[in-house]
BAVEXTI-50601 format. One record per residue (C-alpha): residue in three letters; x, y, z. Coordinates in steps of 0.1 Angstrom, whole numbers, plus 5000, padded with zeros to 4 digits. Example, Ala and Ser with C-alpha at 12.3 -4.5 7.8 and 13.67 -1.06 7.14 Angstrom:
2
ALA512349555078;SER513749895071;
//
This chain:
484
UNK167666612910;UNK164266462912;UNK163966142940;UNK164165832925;UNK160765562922;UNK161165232938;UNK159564982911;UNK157264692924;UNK158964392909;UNK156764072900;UNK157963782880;UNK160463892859;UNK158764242854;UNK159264602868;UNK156364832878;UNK157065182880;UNK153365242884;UNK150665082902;UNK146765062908;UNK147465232946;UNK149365512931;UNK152565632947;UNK153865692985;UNK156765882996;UNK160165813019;UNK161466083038;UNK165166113056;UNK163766133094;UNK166666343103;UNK165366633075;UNK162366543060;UNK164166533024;UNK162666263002;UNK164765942996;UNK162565792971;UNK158865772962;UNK157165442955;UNK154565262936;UNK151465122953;UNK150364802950;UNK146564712947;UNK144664432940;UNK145564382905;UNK149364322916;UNK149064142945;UNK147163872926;UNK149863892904;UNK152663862931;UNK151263522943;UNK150663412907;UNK154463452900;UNK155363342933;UNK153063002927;UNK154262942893;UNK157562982904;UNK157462782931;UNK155662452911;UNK156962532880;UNK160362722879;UNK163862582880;UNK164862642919;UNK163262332929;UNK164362122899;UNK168262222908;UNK170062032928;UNK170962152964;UNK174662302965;UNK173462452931;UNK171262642952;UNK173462712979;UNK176062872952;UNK173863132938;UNK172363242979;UNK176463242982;UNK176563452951;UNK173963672968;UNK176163753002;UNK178863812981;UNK177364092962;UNK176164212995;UNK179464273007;UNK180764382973;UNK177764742974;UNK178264733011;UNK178965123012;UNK176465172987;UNK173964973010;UNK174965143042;UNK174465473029;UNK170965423013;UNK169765273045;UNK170965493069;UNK169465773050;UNK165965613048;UNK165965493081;UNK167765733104;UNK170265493120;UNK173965553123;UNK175965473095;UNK177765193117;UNK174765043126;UNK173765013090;UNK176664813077;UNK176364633104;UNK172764553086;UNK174664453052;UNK177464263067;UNK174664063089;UNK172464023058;UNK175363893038;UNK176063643072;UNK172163503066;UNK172763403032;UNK176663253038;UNK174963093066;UNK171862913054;UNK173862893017;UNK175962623039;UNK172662483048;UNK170862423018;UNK172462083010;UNK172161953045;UNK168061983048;UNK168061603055;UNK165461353062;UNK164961073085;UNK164760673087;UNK161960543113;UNK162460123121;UNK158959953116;UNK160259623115;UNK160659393088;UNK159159393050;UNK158659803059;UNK161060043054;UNK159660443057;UNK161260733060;UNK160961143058;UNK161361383036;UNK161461753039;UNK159961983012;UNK159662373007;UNK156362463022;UNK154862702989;UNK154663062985;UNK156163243019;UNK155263613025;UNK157463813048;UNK155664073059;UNK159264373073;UNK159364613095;UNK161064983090;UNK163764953117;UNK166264673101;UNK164964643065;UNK167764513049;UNK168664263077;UNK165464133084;UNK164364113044;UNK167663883046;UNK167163713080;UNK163263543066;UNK164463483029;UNK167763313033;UNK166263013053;UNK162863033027;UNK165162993000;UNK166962723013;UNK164662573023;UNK163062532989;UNK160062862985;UNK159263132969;UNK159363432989;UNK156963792986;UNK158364063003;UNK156464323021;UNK158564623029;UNK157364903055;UNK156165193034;UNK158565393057;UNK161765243045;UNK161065093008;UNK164365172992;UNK166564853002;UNK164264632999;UNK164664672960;UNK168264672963;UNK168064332974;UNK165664292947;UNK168564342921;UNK171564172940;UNK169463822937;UNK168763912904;UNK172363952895;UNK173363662916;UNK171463462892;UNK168063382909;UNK165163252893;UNK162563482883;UNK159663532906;UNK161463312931;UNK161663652950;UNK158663922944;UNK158764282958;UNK155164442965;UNK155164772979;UNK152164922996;UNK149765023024;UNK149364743051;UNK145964803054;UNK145264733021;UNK148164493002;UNK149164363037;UNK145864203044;UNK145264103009;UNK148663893008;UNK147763763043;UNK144463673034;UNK145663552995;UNK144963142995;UNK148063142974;UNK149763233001;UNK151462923020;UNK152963073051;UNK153563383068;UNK157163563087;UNK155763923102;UNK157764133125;UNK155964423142;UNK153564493164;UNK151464323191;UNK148064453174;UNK148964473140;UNK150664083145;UNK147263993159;UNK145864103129;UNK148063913104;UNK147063623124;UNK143563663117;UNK144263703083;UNK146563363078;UNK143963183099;UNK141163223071;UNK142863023052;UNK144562783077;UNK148262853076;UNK150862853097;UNK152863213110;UNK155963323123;UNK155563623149;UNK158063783159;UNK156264083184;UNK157264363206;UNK159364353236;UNK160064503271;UNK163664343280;UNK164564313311;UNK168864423318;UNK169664283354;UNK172864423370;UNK174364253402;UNK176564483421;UNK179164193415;UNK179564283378;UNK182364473362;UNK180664813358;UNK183164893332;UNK182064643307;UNK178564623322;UNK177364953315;UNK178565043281;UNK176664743272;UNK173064823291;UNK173365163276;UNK173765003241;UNK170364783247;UNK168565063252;UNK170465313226;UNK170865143197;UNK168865303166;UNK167365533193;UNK165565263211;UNK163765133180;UNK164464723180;UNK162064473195;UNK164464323218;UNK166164673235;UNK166964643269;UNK164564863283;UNK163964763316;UNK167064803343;UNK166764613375;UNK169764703397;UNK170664613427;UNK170064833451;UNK173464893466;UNK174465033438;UNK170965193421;UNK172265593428;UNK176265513415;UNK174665363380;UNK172265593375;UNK174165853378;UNK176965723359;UNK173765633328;UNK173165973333;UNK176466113326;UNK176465883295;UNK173166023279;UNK173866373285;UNK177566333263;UNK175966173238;UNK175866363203;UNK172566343181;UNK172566393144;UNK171666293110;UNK172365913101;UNK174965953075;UNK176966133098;UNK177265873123;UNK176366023153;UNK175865823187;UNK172065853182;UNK170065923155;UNK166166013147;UNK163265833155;UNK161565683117;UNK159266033116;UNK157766253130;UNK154866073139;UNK156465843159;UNK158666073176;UNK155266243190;UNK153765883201;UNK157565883223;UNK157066213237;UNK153766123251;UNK155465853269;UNK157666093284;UNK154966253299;UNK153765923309;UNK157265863326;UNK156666183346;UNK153866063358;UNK154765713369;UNK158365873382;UNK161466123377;UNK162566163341;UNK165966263336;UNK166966333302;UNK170166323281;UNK171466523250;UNK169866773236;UNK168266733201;UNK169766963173;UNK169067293170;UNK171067363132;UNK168467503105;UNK169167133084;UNK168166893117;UNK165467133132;UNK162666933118;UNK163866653126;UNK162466303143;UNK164666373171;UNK163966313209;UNK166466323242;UNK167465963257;UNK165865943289;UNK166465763324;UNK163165703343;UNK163865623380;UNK161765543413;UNK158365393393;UNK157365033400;UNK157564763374;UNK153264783380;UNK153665133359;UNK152465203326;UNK156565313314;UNK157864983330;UNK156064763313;UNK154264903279;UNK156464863245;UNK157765253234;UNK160265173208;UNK162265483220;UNK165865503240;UNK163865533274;UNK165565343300;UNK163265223329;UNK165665163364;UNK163964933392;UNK165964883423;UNK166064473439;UNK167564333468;UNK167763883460;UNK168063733429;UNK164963573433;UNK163163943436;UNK164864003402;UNK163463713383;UNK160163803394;UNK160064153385;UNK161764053355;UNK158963783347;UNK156063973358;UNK155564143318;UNK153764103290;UNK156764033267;UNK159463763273;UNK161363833239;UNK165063853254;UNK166963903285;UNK170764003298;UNK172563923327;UNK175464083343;UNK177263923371;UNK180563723377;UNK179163483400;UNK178563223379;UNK175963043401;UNK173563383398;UNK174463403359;UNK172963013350;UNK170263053381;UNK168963343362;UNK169263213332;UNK167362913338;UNK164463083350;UNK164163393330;UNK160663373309;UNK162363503271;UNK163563313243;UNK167163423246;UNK169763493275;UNK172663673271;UNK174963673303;UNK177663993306;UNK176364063270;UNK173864153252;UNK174164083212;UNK177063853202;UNK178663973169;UNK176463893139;UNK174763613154;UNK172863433131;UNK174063123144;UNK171563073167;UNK167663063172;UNK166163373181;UNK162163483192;UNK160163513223;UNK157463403249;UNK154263513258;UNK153063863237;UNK156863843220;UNK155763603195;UNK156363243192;UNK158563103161;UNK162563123156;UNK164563333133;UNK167863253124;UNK169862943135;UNK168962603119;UNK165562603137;UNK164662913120;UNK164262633087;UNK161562473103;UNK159162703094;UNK159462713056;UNK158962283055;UNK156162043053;UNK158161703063;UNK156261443044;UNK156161103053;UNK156460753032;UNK156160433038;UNK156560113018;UNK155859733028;UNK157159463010;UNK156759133019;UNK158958873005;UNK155858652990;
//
């Protein structure tokens, strides 16, 4: 059975073929193919934001009234939910991650739009007093055509997490899926369709980056900007929106700190640090990757991390394992040159062993790794691998922990485990990151509440009711009338 071809979708037409020709998916954990797709060029992407613009001045969305908005992005989650296993299974096989981890994806996805659904009738204005014979208020408006620009390691979730506020709030949306995970992007693609969204209020333009990436950034059709990624390659996006003066959401790369207290419960504490680290083999922008312990108890935890790693079971996605492949092979050899890298700077101690089965041999598999007794000045401690390495740095006062913790590049997120309540807020008032989490790390679903990052992590929020902000222009008027 021949792999199935992931259609560009513009307006309220389907392009099985395109000016860029066609690119390929692979499972990471065989190498099979998922899915080829067609390549956007030029020619489409003009026609993206053309759709997207007419859509946005001209179509219905805007011209509806809010909660009927608000039903059809309910209507949306609901069909979510309703092809969850369906979902799950596609992305865990384009991807790699666990099959858990994956409906964790839908079921989040399917939070976003419940979530900013209940917003879309609430995106109120304000009153400002000028004194008499003025009266002058605000108003808040969609801000045009928003490009979201995903990632490959939470496609689904983060195609969700941009375009249920954008809607909301009133845009039109182009999506940019990773050319290594394509094939939920159009899934998503179909569910608004069904749920009874305007045509070309949501676009799907598959591609290279360095061509149809730029070219949306750089469109001047192009209103606004969400990118998750890299450092560099966010750098670049910014250079590209700033050509035509407008305004991006960046959310970057991450080293995130974990900082244990020997006061913690060690039986909830660790299961948790080895899940920031762990999860979808180390690839999310905010894994706790950095473990500063204190150093009464640095030997008894690493060991006990140790233990953890080397019972671990690796295997293909679908089959849920406790760790699955890195996105390819290519990436898996940029992580095993940071192993070497950890040698250097310390001891590396590895955990389970990748398979060895004829099916997984090829695999994008790597071992999870401890690195212990290198300084938070070293190349492993404080440079972004987006792989389940663990980097453990011994401290002896809380304030030695907030400055190792602070002294990074990134300041995306941070966790805290302690119960001594005064360490817990002290911490957490100082820590340099956009988000906190004390005895935890990941609460649920949470798309409650505003998430991004400080210094090289980006600036912006996703999710919460600030993450809104970015898709408005708030417009000001102002009337005088005098009596005579």
């Amino acid at each position: 059975m021949s792999a199935p071809v992931i259609p560009l979708v513009i307006g309220d037409k389907e392009y099985s073929e395109a000016s860029d020709g066609f690119g390929e998916s692979r499972n990471p954990a065989t190498g099979a193919v998922v899915a080829s797709f067609a390549r956007a060029g030029e020619k489409e992407v003009n026609l993206a934001v053309s759709a997207a613009r007419r859509a946005f001045d001209e179509g219905p969305w805007n011209r509806m009234r809010p909660f009927e908005r608000a039903r059809i992005m309910h209507r949306i989650g609901e069909l979510m939910l309703e092809r969850r296993d369906e979902i799950a299974r596609l992305e865990s096989e384009d991807s790699g991650k666990p099959l858990r981890d994956a409906y964790w994806e839908v079921d989040c996805s399917a939070r976003f739009f419940e979530f900013y659904g209940g917003a879309a009738d609430k995106l109120q204005g304000r009153s400002i007093p000028l004194g008499p014979n003025y009266s002058d208020w605000t108003v808040r408006e969609g801000i045009g055509v928003s490009l979201h620009i995903i990632p490959w390691n939470y496609p689904f979730q983060l195609i969700a997490r941009g375009v249920a506020p954008a809607l909301a709030a009133g845009c039109s949306v182009i999506i940019k899926p990773a050319t290594e995970t394509p094939v939920t992007a159009y899934e998503f693609l179909k569910i608004c369709r069904e749920a009874g969204l305007p045509e070309g209020q949501v676009n799907l333009i598959n591609g290279r980056g360095s061509l149809v990436g730029d070219l949306l950034a750089r469109h001047p059709g192009v209103d606004q900007i969400t990118f998750t990624g890299s450092v560099a390659t966010g750098q670049r996006v910014m250079e590209a929106a700033a050509s035509h003066a407008i305004p991006t959401n960046m959310e970057l790369g991450g080293k995130s700190p974990q900082v244990l207290f020997a006061d913690a419960e060690m039986e909830k504490a660790l299961p948790i640090i080895a899940g920031g680290f762990l999860t979808h083999a180390g690839q999310v922008c905010n894994a706790g990757t950095r473990l500063l312990v204190e150093r009464s108890i640095h030997d008894d935890v690493v060991e006990r991390l140790h233990q953890h790693i080397q019972s671990m079971r690796l295997g293909a996605g679908v089959d849920d394992p406790d760790m699955g492949p890195l996105i390819n092979t290519s990436h898996r050899d940029d992580v095993e040159r940071y192993y070497e890298v950890a040698r250097g700077d310390g001891e590396l101690l590895l955990g389970a062993d990748v398979p060895s089965d004829t099916a997984l041999a090829e695999g994008a598999f790597v071992r999870p790794g401890l690195v212990i007794g290198a300084s938070n000045e070293t190349r492993i401690a404080r440079e972004e691998v987006f792989g389940p390495i663990l980097t453990v740095i011994p401290f002896d006062t809380p304030d030695e922990a907030i400055r190792i913790a602070n002294d990074s590049p990134f300041g995306l997120v941070a966790g805290v485990h302690t119960t001594n309540i005064n360490k817990a807020l002290g911490l957490g008032e100082k820590l340099r990151v956009g988000q906190v989490w004390i005895n935890s790390f990941g609460v649920g679903l949470d798309v409650e509440f505003p998430f991004g990052g400080y210094k090289l992590s980006g600036f912006g929020r996703e999710k919460g009711l600030e993450a809104i902000a970015a898709y408005q222009q708030i417009k000001n008027i102002c009337i005088h009338h005098p009596l005579s």
